[in-house]
N, C-alpha and C positions, 0 to 999 in steps of 0.2 A: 343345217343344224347349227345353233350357238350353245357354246358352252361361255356360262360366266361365274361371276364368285355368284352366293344368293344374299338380299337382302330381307332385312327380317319382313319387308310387304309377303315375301316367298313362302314363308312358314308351312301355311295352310295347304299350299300347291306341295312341296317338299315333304306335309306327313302322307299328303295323298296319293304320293309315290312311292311312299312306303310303302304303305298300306298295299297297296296293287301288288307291287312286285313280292313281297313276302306271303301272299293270303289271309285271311280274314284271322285267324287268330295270331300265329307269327307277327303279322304284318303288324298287326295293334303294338303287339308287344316293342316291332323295332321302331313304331314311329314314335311310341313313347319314350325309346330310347335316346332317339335323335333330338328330341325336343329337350328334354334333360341333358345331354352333350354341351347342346348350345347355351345349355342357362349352368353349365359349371365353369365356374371360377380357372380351376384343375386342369382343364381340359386348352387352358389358353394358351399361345393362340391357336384357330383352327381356320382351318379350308375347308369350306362347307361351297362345292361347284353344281350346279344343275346344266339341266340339258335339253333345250328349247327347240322343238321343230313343231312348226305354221303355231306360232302364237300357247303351245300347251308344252309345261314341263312333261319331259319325258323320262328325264334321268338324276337322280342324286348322287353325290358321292361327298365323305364327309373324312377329317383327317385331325385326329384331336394329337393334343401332347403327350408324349412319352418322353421317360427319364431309364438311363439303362446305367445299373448298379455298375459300375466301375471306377479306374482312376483318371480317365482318360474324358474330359467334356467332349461330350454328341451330343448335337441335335437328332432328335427323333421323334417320331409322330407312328400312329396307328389310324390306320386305315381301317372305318366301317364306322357305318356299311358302305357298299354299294348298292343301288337298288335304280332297276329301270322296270318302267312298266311294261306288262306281258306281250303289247299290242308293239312293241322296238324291240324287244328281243332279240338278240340272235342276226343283230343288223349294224353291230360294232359301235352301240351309243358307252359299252362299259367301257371298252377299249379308249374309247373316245375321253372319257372323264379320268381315267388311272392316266392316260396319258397326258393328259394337261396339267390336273392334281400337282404330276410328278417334276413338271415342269414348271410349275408356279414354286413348289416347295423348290427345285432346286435352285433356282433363282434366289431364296431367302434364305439359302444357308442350310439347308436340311439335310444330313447327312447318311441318314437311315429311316428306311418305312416299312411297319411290323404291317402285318395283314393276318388273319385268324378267317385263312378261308379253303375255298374247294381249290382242292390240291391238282385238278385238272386244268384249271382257269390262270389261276393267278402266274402258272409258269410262263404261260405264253407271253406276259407282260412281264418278265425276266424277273421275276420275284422265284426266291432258293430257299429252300428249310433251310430254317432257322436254327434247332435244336443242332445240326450236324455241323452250322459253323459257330457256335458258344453262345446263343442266346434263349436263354430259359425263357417262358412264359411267365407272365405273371402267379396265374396257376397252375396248378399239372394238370394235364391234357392225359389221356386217354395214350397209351401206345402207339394204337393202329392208326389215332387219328395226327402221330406227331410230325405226317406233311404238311398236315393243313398250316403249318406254324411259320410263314414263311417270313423272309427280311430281302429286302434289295436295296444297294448302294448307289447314293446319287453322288455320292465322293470318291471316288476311288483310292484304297488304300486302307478306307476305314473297316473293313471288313478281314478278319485274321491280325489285326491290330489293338481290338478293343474284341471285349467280351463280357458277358453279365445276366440279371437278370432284369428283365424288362419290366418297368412301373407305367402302369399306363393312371388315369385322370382318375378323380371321384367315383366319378360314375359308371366304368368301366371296372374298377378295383370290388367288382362280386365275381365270386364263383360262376352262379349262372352264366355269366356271358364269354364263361370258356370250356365251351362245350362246342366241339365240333360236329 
C-alpha cells in the first residue's frame, strides 16, 4: 500500500472514498464536506493523504487548520475525516494514514491535533479527551458524547501548558458538524 499527500487529479477518487466509507446519504454529506475543506481559504494549510493499493484509492485522511484561544502560539490542525472504504476495513489502512498524517504534520511544526471522533478508535493511535485536559470545542458537544473530543501532542510539553478553546476553518465553524 502507498500512502501520499493527494493532488487535486485525486479529487474525484477522494469524494469517492467518501462516499463508500460513510453510506449513501452521510457519505454525500462528508464528501461535500471534504471538497469545501479543500476550497476554504481558513482551512490553510491542510494535509489531505490517501491510500493506494494495486492502482485504487482505498483511504483518505484530511487535516485542516485550527487556532486554539489562548496566550501562548500553537500550531494545531483538526483531523476529519477519515474515511476508508468498506472492502479495507478493519485491515489497518486508518491506522496507516493517522500515522503518517501525524508524521508529516510533525515534521512541519504541528504541535497539536483535535480529532471529533469514535472514542474507541482514536485512543488506540494515542489521541486523549480533550475536554479533561483544557481544551473546549468549538461548539458544545453533548456530555455523554465529551470522549469523542480528543487532542494528542506531537510536541511534548505542549499539553498542561497551554489551554483554550479551539477555532477550527470556515467550513468547519457550523454547529452541525459537532455532533458526535
Amino acid at each position: 500500500m502507498e500512502i501520499r499527500p493527494t493532488k487535486e487529479s485525486d479529487l474525484h477518487d477522494v469524494l469517492l472514498v467518501e462516499k463508500a466509507a460513510f453510506g449513501t446519504e452521510e457519505g454525500q454529506e462528508i464528501a461535500d464536506l471534504v471538497n469545501d475543506l479543500l476550497g476554504d481559504p481558513s482551512a490553510m494549510p491542510i494535509l489531505s493523504l490517501i491510500a493506494i493499493k494495486e492502482n485504487q484509492v482505498i483511504g483518505h485522511i484530511l487535516f485542516t487548520k485550527a487556532i486554539i484561544d489562548s496566550n501562548h502560539s500553537i500550531s494545531a490542525v483538526i483531523l476529519a475525516p477519515l474515511a476508508v472504504i468498506p472492502a479495507a476495513q478493519s485491515q489497518g489502512v486508518g491506522g496507516q494514514l493517522i500515522n503518517e498524517g501525524l508524521k508529516c504534520l510533525s515534521e512541519s511544526g504541528v504541535d497539536l491535533v483535535f480529532v471529533l471522533g469514535h472514542p474507541e478508535y482514536y485512543p488506540r493511535h494515542d489521541f486523549k479527551t480533550a475536554g479533561i485536559l483544557g481544551f473546549d470545542t468549538p461548539y458544545p458537544i453533548p456530555q455523554e458524547h465529551a470522549d469523542a473530543w480528543m487532542v494528542q501532542e506531537l510536541r511534548f510539553g505542549v499539553i498542561g501548558s497551554v489551554s483554550g478553546k479551539v477555532q477550527c476553518c470556515d467550513v468547519l465553524n457550523q454547529p452541525e458538524h459537532w455532533r458526535e
